[in-house]
C-alpha positions as CSV (number, residue, x, y, z in Angstrom):
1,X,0.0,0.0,0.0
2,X,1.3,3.3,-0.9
3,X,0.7,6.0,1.7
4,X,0.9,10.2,1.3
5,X,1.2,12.1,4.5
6,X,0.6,16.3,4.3
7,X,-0.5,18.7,6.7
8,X,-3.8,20.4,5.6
9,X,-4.5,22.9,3.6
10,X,-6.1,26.1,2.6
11,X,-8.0,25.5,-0.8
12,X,-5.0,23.1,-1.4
13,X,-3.0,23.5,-4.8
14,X,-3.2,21.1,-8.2
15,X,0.4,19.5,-6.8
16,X,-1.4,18.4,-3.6
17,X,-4.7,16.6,-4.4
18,X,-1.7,15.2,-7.4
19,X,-0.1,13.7,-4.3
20,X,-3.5,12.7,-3.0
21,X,-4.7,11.2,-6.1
22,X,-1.7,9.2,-6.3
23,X,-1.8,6.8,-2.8
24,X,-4.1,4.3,-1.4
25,X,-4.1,6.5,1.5
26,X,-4.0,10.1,2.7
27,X,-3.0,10.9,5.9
28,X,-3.6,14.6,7.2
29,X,-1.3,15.6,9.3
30,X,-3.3,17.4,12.1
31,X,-0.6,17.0,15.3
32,X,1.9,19.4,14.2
33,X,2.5,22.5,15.0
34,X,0.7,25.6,12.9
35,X,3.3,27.4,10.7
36,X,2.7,31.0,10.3
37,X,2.0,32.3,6.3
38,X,2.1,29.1,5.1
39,X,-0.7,27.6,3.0
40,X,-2.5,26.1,6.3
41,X,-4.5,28.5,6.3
42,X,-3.9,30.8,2.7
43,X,-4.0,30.2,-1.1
44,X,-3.8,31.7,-4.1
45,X,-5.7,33.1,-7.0
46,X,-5.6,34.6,-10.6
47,X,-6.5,38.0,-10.8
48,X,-6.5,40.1,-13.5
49,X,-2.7,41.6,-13.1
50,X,-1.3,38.4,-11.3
51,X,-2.6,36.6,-8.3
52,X,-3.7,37.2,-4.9
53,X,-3.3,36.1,-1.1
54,X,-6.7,34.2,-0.1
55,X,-5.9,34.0,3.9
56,X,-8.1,32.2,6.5
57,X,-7.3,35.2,9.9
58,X,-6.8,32.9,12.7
59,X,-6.5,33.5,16.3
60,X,-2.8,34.4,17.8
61,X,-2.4,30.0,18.5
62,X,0.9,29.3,16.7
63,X,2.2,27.2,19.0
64,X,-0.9,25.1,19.0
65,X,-1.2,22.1,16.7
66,X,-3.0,22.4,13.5
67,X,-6.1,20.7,15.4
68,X,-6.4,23.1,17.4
69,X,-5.7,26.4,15.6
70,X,-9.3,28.2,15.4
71,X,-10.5,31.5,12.8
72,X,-10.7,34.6,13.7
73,X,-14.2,35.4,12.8
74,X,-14.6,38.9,14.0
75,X,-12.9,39.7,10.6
76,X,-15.6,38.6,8.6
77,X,-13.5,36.2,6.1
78,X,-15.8,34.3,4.4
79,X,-17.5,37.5,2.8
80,X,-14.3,38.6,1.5
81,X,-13.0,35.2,-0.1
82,X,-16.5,34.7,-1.9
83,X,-16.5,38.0,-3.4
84,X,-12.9,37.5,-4.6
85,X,-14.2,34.1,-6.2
86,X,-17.3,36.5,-7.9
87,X,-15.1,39.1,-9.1
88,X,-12.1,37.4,-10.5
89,X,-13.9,34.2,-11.9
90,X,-16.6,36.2,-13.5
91,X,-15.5,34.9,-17.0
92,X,-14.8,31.2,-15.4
93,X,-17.0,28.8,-17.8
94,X,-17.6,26.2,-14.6
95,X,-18.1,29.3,-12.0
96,X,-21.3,29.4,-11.7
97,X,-21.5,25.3,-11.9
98,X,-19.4,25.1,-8.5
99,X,-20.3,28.4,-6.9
100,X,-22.9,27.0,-4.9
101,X,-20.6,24.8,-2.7
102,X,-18.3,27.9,-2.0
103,X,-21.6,30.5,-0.9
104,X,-22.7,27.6,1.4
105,X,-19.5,27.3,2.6
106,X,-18.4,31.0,3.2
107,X,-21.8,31.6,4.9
108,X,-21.1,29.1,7.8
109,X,-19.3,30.3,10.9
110,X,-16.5,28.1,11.1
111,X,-14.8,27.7,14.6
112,X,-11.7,25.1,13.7
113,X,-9.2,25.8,10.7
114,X,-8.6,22.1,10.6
115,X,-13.0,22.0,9.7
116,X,-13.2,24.5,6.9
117,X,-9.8,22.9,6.1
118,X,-11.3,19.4,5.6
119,X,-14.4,20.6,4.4
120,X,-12.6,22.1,1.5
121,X,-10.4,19.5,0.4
122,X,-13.7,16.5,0.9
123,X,-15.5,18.6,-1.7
124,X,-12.7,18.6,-4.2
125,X,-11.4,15.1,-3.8
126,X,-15.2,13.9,-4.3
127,X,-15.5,16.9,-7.4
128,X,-12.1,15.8,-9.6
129,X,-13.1,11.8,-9.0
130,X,-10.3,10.9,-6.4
131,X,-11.2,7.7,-4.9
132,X,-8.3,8.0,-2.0
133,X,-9.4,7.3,1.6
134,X,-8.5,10.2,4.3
135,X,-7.0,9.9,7.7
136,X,-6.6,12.2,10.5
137,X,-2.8,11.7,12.3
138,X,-4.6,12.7,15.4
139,X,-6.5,9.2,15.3
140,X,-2.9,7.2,15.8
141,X,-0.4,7.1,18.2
142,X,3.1,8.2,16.5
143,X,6.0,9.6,17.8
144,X,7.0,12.9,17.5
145,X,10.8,12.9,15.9
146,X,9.5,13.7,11.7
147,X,10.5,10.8,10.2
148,X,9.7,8.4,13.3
149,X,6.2,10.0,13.2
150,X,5.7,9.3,9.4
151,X,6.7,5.8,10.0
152,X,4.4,5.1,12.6
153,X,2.2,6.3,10.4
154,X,2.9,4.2,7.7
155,X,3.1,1.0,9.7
156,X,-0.7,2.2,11.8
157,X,-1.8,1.9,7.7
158,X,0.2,-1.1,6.7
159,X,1.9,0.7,4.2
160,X,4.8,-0.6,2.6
161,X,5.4,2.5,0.3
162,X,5.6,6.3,1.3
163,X,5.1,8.6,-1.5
164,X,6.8,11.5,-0.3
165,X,6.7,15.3,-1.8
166,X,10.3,16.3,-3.7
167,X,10.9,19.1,-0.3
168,X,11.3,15.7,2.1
169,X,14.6,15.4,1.1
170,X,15.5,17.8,2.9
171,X,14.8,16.3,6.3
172,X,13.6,12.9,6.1
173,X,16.2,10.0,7.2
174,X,15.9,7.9,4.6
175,X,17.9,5.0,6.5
176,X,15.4,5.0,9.5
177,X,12.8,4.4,6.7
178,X,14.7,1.6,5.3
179,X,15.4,-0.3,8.8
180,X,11.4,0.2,9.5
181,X,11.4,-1.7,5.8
182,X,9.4,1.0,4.0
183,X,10.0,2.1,0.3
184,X,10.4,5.8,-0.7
185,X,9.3,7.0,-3.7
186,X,9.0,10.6,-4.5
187,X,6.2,12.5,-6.0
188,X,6.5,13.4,-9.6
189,X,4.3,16.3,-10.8
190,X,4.7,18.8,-13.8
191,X,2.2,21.3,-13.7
192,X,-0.2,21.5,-16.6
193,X,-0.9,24.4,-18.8
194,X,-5.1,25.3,-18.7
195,X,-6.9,27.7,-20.1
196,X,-7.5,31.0,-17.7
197,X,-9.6,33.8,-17.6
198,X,-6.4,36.2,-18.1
199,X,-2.9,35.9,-19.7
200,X,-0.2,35.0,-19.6
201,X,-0.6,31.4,-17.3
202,X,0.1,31.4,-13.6
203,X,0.8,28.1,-12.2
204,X,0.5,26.6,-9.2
205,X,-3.0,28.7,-8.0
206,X,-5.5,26.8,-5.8
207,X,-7.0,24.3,-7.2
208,X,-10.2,25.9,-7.8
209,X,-8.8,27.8,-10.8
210,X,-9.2,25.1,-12.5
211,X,-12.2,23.4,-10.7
212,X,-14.0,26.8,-12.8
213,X,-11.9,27.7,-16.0
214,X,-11.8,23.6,-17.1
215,X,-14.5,21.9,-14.5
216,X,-14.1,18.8,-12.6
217,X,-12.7,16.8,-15.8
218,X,-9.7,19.0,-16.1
219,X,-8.1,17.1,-13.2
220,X,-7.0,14.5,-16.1
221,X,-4.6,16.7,-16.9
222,X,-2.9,16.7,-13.7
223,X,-3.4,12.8,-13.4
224,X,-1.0,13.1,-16.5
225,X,1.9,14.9,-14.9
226,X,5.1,13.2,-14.6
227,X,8.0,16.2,-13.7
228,X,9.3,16.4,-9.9
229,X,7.6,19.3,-7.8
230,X,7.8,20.0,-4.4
């Protein structure tokens, strides 16, 4: 069984619901610690000159783990995002298709970031056809050195390959994965080219940009990327 581990996030981008498309497992990675302006709780989208910063406020908890990090709603987020969504996705063909989901969502007072979070990333996996079960990290017992934890999550799921992202390089120890007799392999992902409502093409938005410029079918492309990415 091949097994992807990632902390949640944000209106996640193309590369992770890639990685997510790609096991027989998905483990979100609720236990660790909240990383401030990282894509927990932020994403991107097109605009007309660019992109721009969609972020989730949360309250002053970033020492807390991601399970327990809760919105700020005194800041009135949810009306902001959706308008953003309206404005810039206007010309969208498959806006108006999926715009439901997002006004339903935006209107509800969410109290966890880990919720909204899952919510979010439930919806997509179910809208681009990706079969892959989810798990919560909170629901094992793991230890909490990185690559022990992965392990032990792994070995909760009876995996015996860990699809890792191109950045674990950087700190996973591959031979504690090899003693635990666990393959590595790493993610491979080249980022497809889509139509979009303004030129020239900027990769690596949120996913929803092309949930409404290609619909859910447009994930095919992405099931046909093949180029490392972090």
């Amino acid at each position: 069984m091949i097994v992807a581990i990632h902390q949640p996030h944000y209106l996640p981008w193309l590369g992770y619901l890639h990685k997510l498309d790609q096991a027989e497992a998905f483990v979100v990675l609720d236990t660790v610690q909240f990383t401030k302006q990282d894509f927990q709780n932020r994403n991107r989208i097109r605009k007309a000159n660019g992109w721009m910063w969609l972020t989730v406020p949360v309250k002053r908890e970033y020492k807390a783990p991601l399970l327990e990090v809760t919105i700020d709603n005194e800041q009135h987020w949810g009306r902001k995002h959706l308008q953003a969504l309206k404005l810039n996705y206007s010309r969208a063909p498959h806006l108006q298709e999926h715009l439901p989901f997002f006004t339903d969502t935006y209107a509800k007072q969410w109290s966890k970031l880990l919720d909204l979070n899952l919510h979010i990333l439930n919806h997509l996996k179910e809208t681009f056809g990706i079969s892959t079960p989810l798990h919560l990290a909170s629901s094992f017992m793991t230890r909490q050195e990185p690559t022990a934890r992965l392990i032990d999550l792994c070995k909760a799921l009876g995996a015996d390959t860990y699809l890792a992202g191109a950045g674990g390089r950087n700190y996973m120890d591959m031979a504690m994965f090899e003693d635990a007799q666990i393959a590595v392999e790493f993610q491979e992902f080249k980022h497809p080219v889509y139509p979009q409502c303004f030129e020239p093409f900027e990769p690596s938005m949120a996913a929803i940009d092309l949930l409404f410029n290609c619909g859910s079918k447009g994930f095919e492309m992405v099931r046909q990327a093949r180029e490392n990415r972090p």
